[in-house]
N, C-alpha and C positions, 0 to 999 in steps of 0.2 A: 439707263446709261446717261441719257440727257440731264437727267440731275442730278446727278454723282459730279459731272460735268461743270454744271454749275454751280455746283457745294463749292468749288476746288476754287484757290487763288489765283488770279484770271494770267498773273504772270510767271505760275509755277514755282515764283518765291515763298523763302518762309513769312510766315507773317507774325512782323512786326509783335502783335496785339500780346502773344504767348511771350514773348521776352519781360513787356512788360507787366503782365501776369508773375512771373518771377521777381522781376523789382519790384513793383509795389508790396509784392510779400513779405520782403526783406526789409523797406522801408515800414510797412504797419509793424513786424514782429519787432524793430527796433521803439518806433512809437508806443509800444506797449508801459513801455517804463513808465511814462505817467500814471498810468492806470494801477499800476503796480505800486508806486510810491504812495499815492493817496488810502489806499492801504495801511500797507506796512508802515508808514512814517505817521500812519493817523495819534497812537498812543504817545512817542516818546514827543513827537510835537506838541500837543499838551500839554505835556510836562513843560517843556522848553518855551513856552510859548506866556504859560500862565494864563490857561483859559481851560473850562469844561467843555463837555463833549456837543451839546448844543453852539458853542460858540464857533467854535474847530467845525463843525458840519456846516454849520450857516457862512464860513467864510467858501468853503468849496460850492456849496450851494450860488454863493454870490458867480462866482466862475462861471456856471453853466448858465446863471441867468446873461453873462455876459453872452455869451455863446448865442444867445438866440439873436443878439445886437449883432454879432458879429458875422453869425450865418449866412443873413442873406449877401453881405457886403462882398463875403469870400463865394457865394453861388454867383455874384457878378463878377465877380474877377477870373472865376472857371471857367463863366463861360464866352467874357473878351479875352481872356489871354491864355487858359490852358493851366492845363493841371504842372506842369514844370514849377511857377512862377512861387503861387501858392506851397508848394511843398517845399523849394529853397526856404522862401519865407519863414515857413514854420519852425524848420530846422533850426536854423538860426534862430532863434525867435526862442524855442524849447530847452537848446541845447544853453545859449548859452545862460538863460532862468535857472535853468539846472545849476550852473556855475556861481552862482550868487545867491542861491537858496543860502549857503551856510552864514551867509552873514548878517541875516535877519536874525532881528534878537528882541522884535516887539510884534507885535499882532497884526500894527496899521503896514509895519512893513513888509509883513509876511501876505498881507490882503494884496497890498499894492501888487508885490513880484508877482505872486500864482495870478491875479486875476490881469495883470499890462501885461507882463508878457509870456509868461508860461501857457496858461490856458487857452490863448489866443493861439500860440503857435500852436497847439498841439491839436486844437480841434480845425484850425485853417489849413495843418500840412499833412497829415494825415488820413484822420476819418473822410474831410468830406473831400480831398481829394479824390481818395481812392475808390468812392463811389462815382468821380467824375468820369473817372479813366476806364472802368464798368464798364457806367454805361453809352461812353462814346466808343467804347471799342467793341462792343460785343451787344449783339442782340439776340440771336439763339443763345447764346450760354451764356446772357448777363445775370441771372441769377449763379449759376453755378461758380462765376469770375468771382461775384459781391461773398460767395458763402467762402471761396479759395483766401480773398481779403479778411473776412472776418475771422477767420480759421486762423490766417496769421497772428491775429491782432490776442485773442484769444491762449493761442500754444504758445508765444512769446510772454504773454501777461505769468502763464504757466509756469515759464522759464524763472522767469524774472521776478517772482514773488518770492520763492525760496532761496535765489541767489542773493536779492537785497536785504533779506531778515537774518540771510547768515553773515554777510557781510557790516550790514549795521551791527549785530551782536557781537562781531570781531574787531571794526574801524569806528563803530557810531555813524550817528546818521549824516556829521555832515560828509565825512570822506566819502559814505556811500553815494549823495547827492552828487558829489564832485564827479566820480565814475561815470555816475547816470550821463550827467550832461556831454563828457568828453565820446563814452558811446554814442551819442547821437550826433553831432560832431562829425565823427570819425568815422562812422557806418554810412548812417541816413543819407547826409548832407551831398559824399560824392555820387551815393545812386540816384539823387535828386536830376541831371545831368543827363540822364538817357532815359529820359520821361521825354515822350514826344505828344504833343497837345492831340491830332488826331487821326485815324488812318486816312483819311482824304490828306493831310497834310504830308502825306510819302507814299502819296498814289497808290495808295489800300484802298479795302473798304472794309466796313465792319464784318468780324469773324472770319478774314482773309476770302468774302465772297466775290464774283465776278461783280460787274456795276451793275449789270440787268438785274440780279438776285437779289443786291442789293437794295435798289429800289422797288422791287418785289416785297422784299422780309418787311422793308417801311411801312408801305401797305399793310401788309398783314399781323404786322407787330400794333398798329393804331385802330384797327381793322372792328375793335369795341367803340370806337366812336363814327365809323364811317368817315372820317374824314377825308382819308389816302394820303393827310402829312401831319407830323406834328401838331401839337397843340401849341397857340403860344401861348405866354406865362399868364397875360389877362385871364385867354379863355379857360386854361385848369383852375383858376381861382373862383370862378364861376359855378363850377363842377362841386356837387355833392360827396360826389368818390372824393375826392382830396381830401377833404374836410376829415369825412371819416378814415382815412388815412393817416393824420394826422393827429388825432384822437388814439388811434392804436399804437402810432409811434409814441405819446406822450406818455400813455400806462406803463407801456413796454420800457421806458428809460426812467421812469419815476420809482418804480419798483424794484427792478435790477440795480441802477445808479444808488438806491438809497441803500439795499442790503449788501449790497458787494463795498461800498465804504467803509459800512459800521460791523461788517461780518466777522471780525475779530472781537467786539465790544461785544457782541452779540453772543458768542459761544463762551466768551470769558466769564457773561454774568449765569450763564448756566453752568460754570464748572469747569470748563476747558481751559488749558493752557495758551498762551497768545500764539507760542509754537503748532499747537492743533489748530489754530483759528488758521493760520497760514497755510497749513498742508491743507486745509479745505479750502482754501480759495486758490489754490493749486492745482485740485482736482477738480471743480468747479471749473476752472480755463483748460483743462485737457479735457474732461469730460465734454464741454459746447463745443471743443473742436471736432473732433470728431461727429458732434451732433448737424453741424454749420454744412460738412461737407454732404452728408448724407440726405440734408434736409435741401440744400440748395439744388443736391441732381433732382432732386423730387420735385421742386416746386417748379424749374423746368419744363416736365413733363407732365404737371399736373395740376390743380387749383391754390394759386396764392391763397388765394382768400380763405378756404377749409384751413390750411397751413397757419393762417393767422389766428383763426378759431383754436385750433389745438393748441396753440401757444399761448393761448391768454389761460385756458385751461388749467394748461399745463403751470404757468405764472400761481393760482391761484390755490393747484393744487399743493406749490412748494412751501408755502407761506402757511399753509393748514401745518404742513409737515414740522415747519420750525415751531409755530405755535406751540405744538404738540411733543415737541423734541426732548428729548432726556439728555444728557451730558455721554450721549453713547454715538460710537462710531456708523451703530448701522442705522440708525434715526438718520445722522447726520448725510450717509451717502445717498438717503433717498431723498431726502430734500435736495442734494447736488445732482441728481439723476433729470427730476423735475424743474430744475430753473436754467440747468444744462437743456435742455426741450426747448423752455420758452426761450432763450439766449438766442437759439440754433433761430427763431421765426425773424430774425434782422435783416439777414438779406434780403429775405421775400418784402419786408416792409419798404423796400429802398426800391426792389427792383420792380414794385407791381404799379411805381410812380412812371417808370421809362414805357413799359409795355401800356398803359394806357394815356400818356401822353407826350409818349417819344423822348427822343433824345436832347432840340436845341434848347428848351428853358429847363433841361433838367439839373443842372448847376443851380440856379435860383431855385427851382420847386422843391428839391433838397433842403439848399441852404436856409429857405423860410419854415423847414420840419421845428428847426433850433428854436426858431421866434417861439413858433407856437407852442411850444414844449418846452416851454421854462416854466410851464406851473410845474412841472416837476421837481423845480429848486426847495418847496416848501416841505420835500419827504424827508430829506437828510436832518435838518433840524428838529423835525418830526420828532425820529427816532432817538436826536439827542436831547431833546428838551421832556418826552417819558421819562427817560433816562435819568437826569436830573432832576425831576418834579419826582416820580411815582417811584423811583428805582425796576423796574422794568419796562418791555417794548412791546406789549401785549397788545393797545389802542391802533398804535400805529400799522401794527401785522395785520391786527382786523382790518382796518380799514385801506389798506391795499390789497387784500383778499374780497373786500365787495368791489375796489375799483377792478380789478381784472378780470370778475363774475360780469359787470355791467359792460368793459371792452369785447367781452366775446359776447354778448346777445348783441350789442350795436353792429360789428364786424359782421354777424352770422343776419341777420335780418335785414340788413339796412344798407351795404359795401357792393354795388352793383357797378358795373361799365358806365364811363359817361352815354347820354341818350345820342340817337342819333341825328345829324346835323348836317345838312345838303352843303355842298364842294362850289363854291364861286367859280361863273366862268375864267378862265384863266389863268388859276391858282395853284401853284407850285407848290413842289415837295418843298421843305425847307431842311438842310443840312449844315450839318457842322463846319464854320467858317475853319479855314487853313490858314496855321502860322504864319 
């Protein structure tokens, strides 16, 4: 009874944290569109552009290398000012990129927009947002919040691949652009607005627990390094776990990030239609949704780190699959089955940073993932420069099928708790600063 007691919200309100669990879902599913465009707009851009598919890759590539510049900047802005500030930003920032795509009509200017302000807004107001609001608001079910997040981001990508290829096929790409931007605009932007930075900011505490509990779960949520508070940002940089952390987030977005771009080029030189390229990257974002929810109550309740190992697995196993693929439907959904798997291992990769070095620098320990995870940028052009040299993507498949074989023996061998570390006289919990 005593602890039923102190599960409960110590003021019998609802809490806060579940409202914004609904917003940020409606905010990432609207953010999806990015991810959706660089897609579907990859071909006729091309054309419009007057470059080959190495070059069009290498410019979105240029993007994410920005991303890693710009990550930690936006993990210090999370974590002085809150996830609010950050996501207007973005919005605006996305929305209105979106509104001026159409009138790029050369290469340098099409570089400049996606990579000044498109790209910035979308990985500053969104993604790393949403893992901010995670993990300041939820520590028993921060995994479960980050896989609810990714699930949005995901079912909306789903959404909105099919609706933008039918619409560019009806309007062209730039009217469809135009839409994009005024949906995000018009959706995102006012939900950005009841984003609250943390529940100590309105006399919460995280997972709607009493204070005692609260400072209890801190304890036991760090409870792999002995501390009894937070890590601060020095001392997880110090820590081996991160590293390898870090390393698994790199595979895991260098191999997704580079297939899920070209996966229309990709089934096209096997014989599919661009319209089938699209319905599997369709089913591929409905299929890891459902993977996201199912895998985040699990990792919850059970080992990140196995979680990580089946995903790289799973990664390496999809990539055999496409190798091997024939221009047929059931080839094709077992390779979506398989990277829908590894997709689903995201949250755990986010959330397994809070549960071993807490909540205050996880804004920056996040946001420095991007830095480090811009070797990732060199896959995209990878797969466009086979493409152009060899006329297939055979080099590049292999060789992100041995980098995701070498992620899961590193993860599976080597991805331990930080060691343990004696508590200076004196020394306080440390908790998230209030608005």
């Amino acid at each position: 009874m005593a602890r039923t007691t102190a599960a409960a919200p110590a003021s019998g309100r609802f809490y806060y944290g579940w409202l914004m669990v609904v917003v940020g879902s409606l905010i990432n599913g609207v953010g999806s569109i990015n991810g959706a465009i660089s897609s579907v707009f990859f071909l006729p851009l091309t054309a419009h552009l007057g470059v080959g598919h190495a070059t069009l890759a290498f410019a979105l590539s240029l993007a994410r290398l920005e991303s890693g510049i710009v990550g930690p900047i936006a993990g210090w802005l999370l974590d002085r000012k809150g996830p609010r500030f950050t996501i207007t930003i973005g919005c605006l920032m996305g929305g209105v990129g979106l509104l001026l795509l159409p009138l790029v009509n050369s290469f340098l200017g099409f570089l400049l927009l996606y990579m000044g302000v498109i790209s910035i807004g979308f990985n500053m107001g969104f993604v790393l947002s949403m893992h901010q609001v995670a993990n300041i608001w939820f520590m028993r079910h921060r995994t479960r919040v980050l896989s609810i997040f990714s699930f949005s981001i995901r079912f909306g990508r789903a959404i909105f691949v099919p609706v933008l290829a039918l619409a560019m096929m009806e309007y062209g790409w730039q009217a469809t652009a135009v839409g994009a931007g005024i949906t995000v605009l018009v959706v995102a932007l006012p939900l950005s607005f009841l984003v609250k930075r943390s529940p100590e900011a309105i006399g919460q505490h995280p997972d709607g627990m009493s204070e005692e509990l609260a400072v209890a779960t801190t304890a036991k949520h760090t409870a792999a390094s002995k501390l009894g508070r937070d890590f601060t940002f020095r001392e997880a940089l110090h820590e081996r776990a991160y590293w390898i952390i870090v390393m698994s987030t790199a595979v895991r977005m260098s191999i997704n990030g580079a297939i899920q771009g070209q996966l229309i080029p990709i089934v096209v030189a096997k014989g599919m239609t661009p319209a089938e390229g699209a319905g599997l990257l369709s089913a591929w974002a409905l299929t890891s949704s459902g993977m996201l929810l199912g895998l985040g109550y699990l990792a919850d309740r059970g080992s990140k780190k196995m979680l990580l190992v089946a995903g790289h697995a799973s990664s390496m196993s999809a990539i055999i699959v496409l190798l091997l693929a024939g221009p047929t439907w059931g080839w094709m959904l077992l390779f979506v089955l398989f990277i829908a798997f590894a997709e689903g291992m995201a949250p755990a990769n986010h959330s397994i940073i809070g549960d071993m070095f807490g909540r205050t620098s996880f804004g920056r320990l996040n946001g420095m993932l991007s830095t480090f995870t811009t070797i990732g940028v060199v896959a995209p052009p990878f797969l466009g420069y086979s493409w152009d040299r060899y006329g297939n993507y055979t080099l590049p498949l292999v060789t992100f099928a041995v980098l995701a074989g070498l992620g899961l023996l590193i993860v599976l061998f080597f991805l331990e708790p930080p060691k343990k570390r004696p508590v200076a006289p004196g020394e306080l919990e440390t908790k998230p600063g209030r608005a």
